[in-house]
VMD Tcl script that builds the backbone (N, CA, C; Angstrom):
set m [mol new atoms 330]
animate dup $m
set s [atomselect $m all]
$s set {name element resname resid chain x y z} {
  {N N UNK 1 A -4.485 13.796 -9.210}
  {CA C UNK 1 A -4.742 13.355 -7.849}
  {C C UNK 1 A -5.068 11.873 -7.859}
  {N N UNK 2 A -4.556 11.422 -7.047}
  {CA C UNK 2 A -4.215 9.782 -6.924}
  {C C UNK 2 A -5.570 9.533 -6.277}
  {N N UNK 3 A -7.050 8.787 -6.553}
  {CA C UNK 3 A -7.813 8.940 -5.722}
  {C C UNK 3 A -7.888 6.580 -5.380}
  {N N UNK 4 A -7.295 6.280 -5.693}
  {CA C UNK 4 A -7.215 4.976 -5.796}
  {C C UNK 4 A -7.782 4.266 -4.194}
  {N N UNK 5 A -6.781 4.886 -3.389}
  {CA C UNK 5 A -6.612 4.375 -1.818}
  {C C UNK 5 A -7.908 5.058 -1.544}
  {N N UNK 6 A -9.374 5.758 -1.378}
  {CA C UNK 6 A -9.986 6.173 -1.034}
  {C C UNK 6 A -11.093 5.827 -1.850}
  {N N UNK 7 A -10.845 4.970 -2.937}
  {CA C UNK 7 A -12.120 4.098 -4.028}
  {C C UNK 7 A -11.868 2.712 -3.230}
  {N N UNK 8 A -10.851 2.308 -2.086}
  {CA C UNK 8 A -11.051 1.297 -2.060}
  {C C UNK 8 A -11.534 0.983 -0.553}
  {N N UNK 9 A -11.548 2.743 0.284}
  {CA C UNK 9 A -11.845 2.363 1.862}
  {C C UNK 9 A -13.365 1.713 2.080}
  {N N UNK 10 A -13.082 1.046 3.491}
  {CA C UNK 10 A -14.170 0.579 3.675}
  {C C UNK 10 A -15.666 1.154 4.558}
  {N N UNK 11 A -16.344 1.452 3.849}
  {CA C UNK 11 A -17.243 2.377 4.699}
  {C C UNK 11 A -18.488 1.355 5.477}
  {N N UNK 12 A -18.376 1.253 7.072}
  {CA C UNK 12 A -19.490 0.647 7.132}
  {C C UNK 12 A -20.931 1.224 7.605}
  {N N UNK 13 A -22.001 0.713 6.826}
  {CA C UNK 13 A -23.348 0.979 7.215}
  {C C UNK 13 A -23.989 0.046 7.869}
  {N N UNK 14 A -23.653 -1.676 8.217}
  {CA C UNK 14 A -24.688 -1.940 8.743}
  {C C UNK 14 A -23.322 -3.105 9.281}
  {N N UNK 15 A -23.125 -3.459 10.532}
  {CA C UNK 15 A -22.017 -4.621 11.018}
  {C C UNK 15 A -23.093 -6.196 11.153}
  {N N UNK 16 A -22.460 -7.323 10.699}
  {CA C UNK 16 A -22.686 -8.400 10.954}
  {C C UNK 16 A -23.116 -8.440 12.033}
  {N N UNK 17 A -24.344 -9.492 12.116}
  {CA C UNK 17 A -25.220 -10.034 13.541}
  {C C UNK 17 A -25.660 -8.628 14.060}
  {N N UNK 18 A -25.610 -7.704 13.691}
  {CA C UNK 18 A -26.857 -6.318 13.577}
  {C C UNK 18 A -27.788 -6.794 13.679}
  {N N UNK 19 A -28.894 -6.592 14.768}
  {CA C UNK 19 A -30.437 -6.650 14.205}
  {C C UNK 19 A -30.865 -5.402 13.292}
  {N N UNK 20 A -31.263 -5.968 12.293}
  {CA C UNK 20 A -31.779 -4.696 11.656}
  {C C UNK 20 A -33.521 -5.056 10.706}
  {N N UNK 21 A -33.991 -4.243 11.263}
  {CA C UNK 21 A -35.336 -4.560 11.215}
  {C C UNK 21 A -35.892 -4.455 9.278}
  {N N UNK 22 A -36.656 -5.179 8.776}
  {CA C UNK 22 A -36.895 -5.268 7.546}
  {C C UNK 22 A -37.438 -3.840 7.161}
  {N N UNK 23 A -37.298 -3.366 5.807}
  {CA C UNK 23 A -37.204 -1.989 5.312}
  {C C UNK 23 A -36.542 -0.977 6.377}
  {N N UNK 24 A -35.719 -1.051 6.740}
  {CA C UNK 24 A -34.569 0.165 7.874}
  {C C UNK 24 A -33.859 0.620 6.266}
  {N N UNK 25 A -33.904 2.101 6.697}
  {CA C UNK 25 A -32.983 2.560 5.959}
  {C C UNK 25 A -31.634 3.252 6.393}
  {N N UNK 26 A -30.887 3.364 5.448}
  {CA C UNK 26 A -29.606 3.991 5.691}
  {C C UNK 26 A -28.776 4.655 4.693}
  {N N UNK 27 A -28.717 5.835 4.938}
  {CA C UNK 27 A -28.238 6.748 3.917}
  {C C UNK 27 A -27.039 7.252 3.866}
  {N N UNK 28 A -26.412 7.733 2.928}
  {CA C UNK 28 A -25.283 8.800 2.814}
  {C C UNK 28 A -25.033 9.519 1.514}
  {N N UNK 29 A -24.168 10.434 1.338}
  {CA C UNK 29 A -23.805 11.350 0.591}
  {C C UNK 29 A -22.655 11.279 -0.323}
  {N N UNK 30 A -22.791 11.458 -1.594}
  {CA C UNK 30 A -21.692 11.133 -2.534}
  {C C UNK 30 A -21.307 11.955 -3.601}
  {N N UNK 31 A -19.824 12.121 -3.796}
  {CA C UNK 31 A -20.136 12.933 -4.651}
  {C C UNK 31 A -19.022 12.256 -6.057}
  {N N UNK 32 A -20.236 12.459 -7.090}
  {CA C UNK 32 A -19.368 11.790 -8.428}
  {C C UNK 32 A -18.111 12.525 -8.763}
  {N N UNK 33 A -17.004 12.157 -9.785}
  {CA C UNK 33 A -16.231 12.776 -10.306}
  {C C UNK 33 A -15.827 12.080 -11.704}
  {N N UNK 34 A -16.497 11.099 -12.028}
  {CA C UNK 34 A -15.859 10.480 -13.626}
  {C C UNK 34 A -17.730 10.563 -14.054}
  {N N UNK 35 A -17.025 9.636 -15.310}
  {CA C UNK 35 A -18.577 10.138 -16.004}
  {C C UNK 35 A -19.831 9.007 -15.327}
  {N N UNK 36 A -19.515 8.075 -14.671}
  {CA C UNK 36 A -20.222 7.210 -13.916}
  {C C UNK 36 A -19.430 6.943 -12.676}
  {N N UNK 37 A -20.662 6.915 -11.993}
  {CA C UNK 37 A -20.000 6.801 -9.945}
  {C C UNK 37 A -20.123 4.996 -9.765}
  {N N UNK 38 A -19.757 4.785 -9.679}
  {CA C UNK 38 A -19.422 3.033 -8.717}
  {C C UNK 38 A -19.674 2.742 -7.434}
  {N N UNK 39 A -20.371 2.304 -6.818}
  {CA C UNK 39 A -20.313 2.537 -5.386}
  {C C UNK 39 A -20.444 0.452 -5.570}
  {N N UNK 40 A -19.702 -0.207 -4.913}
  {CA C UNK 40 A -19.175 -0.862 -4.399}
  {C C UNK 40 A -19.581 -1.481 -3.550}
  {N N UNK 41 A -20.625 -2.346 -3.164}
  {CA C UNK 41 A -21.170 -3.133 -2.077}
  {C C UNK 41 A -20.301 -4.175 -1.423}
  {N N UNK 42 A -19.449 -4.180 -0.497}
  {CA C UNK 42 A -18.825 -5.503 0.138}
  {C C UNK 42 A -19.107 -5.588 1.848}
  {N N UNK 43 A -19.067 -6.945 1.771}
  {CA C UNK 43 A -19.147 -7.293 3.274}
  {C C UNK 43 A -17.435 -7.975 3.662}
  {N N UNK 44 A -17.699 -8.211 6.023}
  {CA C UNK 44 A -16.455 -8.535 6.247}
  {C C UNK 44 A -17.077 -9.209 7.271}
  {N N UNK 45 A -17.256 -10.175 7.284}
  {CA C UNK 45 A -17.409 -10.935 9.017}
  {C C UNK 45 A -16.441 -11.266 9.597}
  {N N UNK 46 A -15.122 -10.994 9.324}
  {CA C UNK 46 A -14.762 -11.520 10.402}
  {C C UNK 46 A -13.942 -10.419 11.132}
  {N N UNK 47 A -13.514 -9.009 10.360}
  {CA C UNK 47 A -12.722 -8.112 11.242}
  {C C UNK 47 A -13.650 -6.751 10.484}
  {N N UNK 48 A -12.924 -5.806 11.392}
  {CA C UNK 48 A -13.714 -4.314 11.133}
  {C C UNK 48 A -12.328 -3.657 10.049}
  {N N UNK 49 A -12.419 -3.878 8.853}
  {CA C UNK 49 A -11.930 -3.441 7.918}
  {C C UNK 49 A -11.603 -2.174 7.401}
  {N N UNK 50 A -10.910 -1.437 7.066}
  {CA C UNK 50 A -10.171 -0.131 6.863}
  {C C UNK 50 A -10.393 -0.143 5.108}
  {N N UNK 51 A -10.211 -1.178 4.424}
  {CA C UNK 51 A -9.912 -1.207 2.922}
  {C C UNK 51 A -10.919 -2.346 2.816}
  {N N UNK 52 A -11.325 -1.855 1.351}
  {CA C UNK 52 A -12.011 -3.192 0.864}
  {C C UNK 52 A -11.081 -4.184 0.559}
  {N N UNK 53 A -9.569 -4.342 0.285}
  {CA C UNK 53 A -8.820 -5.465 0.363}
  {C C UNK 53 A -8.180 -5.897 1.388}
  {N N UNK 54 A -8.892 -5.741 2.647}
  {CA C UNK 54 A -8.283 -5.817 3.672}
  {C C UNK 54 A -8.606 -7.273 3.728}
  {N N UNK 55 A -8.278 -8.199 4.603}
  {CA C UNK 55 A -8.606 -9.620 4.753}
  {C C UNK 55 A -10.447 -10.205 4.661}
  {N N UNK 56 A -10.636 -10.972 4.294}
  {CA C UNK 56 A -12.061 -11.642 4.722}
  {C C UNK 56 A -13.488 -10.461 4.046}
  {N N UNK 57 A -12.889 -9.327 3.145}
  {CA C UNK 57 A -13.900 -8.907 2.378}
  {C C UNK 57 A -14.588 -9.245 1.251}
  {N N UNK 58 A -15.625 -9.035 0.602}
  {CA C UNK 58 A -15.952 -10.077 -0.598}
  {C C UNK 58 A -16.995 -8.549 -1.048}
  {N N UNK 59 A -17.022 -8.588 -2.353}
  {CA C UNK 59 A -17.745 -8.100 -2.980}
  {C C UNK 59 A -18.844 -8.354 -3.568}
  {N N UNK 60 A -20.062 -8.119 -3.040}
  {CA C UNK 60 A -21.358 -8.156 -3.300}
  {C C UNK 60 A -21.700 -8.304 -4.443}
  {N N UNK 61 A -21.713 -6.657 -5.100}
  {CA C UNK 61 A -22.131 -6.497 -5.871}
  {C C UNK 61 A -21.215 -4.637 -6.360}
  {N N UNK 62 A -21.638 -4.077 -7.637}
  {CA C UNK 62 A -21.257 -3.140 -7.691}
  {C C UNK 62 A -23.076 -2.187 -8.490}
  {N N UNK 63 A -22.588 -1.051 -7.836}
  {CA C UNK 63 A -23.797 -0.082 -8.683}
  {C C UNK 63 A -23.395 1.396 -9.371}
  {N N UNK 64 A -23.712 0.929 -10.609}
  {CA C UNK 64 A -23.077 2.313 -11.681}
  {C C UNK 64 A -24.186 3.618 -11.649}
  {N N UNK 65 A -23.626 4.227 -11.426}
  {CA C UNK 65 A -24.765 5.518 -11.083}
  {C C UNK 65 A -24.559 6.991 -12.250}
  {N N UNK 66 A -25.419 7.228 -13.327}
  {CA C UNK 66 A -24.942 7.561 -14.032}
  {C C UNK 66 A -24.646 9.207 -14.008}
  {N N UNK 67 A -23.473 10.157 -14.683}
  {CA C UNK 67 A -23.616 11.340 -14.612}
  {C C UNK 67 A -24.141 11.903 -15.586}
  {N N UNK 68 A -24.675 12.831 -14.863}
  {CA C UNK 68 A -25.290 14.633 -15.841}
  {C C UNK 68 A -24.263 15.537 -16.330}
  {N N UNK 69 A -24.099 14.926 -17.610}
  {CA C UNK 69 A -23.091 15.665 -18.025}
  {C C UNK 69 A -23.290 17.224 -18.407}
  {N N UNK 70 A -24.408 17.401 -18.225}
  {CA C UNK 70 A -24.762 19.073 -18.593}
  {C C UNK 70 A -24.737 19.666 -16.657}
  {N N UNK 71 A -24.386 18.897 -16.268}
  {CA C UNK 71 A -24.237 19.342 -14.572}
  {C C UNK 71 A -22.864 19.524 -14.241}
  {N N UNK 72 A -22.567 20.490 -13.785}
  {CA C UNK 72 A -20.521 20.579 -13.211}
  {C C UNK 72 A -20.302 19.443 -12.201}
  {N N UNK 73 A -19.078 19.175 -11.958}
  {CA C UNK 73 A -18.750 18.048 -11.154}
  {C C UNK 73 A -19.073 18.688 -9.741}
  {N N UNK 74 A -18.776 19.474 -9.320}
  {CA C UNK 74 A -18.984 20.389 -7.860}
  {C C UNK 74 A -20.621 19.898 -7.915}
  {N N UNK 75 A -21.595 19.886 -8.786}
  {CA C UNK 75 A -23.028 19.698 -8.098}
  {C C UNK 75 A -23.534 18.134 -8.499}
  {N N UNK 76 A -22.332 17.122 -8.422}
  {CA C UNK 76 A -22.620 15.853 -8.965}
  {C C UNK 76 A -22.962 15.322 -7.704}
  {N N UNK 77 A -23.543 15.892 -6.434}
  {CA C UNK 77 A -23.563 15.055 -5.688}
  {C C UNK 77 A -25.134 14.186 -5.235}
  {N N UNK 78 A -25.025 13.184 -4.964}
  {CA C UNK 78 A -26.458 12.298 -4.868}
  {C C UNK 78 A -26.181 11.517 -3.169}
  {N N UNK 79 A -27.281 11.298 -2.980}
  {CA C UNK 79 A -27.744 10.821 -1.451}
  {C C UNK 79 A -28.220 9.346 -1.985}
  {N N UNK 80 A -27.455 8.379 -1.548}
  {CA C UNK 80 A -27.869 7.206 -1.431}
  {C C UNK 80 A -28.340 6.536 -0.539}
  {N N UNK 81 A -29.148 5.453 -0.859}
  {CA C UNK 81 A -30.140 4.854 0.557}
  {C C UNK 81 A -30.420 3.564 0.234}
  {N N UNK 82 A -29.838 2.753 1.626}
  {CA C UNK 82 A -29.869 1.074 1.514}
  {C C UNK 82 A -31.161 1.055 2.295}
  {N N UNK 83 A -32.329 0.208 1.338}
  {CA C UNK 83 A -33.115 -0.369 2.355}
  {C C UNK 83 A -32.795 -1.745 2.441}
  {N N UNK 84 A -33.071 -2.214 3.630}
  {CA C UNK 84 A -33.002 -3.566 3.698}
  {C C UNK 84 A -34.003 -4.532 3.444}
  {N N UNK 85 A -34.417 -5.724 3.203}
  {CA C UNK 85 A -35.407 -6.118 3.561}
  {C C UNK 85 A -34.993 -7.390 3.288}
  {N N UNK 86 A -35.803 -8.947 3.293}
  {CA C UNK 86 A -35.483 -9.557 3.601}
  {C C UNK 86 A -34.168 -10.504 2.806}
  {N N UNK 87 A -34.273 -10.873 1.732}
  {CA C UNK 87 A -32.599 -10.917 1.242}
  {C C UNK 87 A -32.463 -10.395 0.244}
  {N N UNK 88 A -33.027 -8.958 -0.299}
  {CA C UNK 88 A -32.836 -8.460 -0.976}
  {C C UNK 88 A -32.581 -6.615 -0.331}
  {N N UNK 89 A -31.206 -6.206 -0.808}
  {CA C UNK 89 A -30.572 -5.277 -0.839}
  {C C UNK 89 A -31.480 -4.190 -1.666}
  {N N UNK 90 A -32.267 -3.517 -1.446}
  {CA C UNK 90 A -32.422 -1.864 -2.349}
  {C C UNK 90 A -31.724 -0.897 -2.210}
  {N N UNK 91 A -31.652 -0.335 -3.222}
  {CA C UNK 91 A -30.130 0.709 -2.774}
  {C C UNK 91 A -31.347 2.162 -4.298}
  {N N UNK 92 A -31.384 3.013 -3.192}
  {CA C UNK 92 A -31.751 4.506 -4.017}
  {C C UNK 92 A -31.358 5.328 -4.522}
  {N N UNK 93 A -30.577 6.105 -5.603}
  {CA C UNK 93 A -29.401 7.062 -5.358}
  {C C UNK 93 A -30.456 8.382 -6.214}
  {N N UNK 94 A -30.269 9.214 -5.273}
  {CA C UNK 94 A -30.941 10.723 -5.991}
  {C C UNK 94 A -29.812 11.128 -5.942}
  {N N UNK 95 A -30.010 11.891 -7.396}
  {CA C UNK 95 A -29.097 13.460 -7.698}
  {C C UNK 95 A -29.714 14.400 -6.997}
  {N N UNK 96 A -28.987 15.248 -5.766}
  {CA C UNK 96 A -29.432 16.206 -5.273}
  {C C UNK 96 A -29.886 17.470 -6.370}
  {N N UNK 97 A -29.429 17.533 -6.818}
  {CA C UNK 97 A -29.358 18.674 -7.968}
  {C C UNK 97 A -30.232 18.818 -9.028}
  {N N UNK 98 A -30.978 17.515 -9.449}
  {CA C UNK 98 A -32.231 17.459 -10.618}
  {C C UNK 98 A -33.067 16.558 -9.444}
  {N N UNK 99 A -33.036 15.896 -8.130}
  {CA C UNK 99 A -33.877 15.216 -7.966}
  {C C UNK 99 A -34.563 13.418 -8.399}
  {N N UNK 100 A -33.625 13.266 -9.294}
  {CA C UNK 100 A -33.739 12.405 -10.094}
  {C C UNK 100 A -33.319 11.312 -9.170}
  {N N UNK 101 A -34.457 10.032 -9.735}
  {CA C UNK 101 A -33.924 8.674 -8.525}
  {C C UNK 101 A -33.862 7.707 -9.439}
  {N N UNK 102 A -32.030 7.015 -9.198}
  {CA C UNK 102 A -31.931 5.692 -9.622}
  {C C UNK 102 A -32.262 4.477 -8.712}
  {N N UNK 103 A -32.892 2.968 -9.178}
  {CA C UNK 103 A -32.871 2.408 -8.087}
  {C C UNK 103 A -32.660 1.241 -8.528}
  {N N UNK 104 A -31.771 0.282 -7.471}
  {CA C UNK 104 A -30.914 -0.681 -8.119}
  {C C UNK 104 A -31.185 -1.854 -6.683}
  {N N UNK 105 A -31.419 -3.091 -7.365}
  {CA C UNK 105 A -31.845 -4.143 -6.139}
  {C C UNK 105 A -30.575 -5.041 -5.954}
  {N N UNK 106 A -30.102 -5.635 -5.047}
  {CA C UNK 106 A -28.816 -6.634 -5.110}
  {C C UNK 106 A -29.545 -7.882 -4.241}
  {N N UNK 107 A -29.346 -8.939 -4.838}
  {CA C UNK 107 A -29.853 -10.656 -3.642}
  {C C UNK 107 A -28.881 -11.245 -2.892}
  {N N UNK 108 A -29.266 -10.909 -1.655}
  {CA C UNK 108 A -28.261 -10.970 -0.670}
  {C C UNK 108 A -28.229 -12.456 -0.141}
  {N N UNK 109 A -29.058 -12.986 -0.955}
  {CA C UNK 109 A -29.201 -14.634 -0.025}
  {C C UNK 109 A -28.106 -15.814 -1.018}
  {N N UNK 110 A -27.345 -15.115 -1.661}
  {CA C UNK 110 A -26.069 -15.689 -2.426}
  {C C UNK 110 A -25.100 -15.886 -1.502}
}
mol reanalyze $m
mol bondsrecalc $m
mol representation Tube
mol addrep $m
């Protein structure tokens, strides 16, 4: 299964000139399938983007999220959570399944 075109859509959580108030969070649901998950931080100011190679996207940053290999792929899934705060990106990722929390910071004032 070709999963290429769907590692590269663009999912948005928070649009440019958003007010978004310091520590707001924002979550979603993921589910791994290789032996480490990637999740992909990019922004787009100037259009509402479909692909991360769509025009005017740039890549942040990337976050490797590691797997449980004594866990089946069907229960690899983890809930991730951007807090914001002031130019620094926190990003949370629990394994639903052990509970377990990775947590990974990105500096957004680059």
């Amino acid at each position: 299964m070709d999963t290429g075109r769907f590692d590269k859509a663009f999912k948005i959580f928070v649009k440019a000139n958003e007010d978004v108030p310091v520590d707001c969070n924002v979550d979603t649901c993921n589910l791994c399938s290789r032996h480490t998950c990637c999740i992909g931080l990019n922004r787009n100011n100037y259009s509402d983007p479909i692909f991360t190679t769509d025009f005017g996207c740039e890549l942040l940053g990337k976050i490797e999220i590691s797997r449980d290999t004594y866990i089946s792929l069907e229960e690899q899934k983890h809930k991730t959570m951007f807090m914001f705060g002031d130019t620094e990106l926190h990003v949370f990722c629990e394994k639903l399944k052990t509970g377990n929390v990775e947590t990974h910071a990105l500096d957004l004032s680059k």
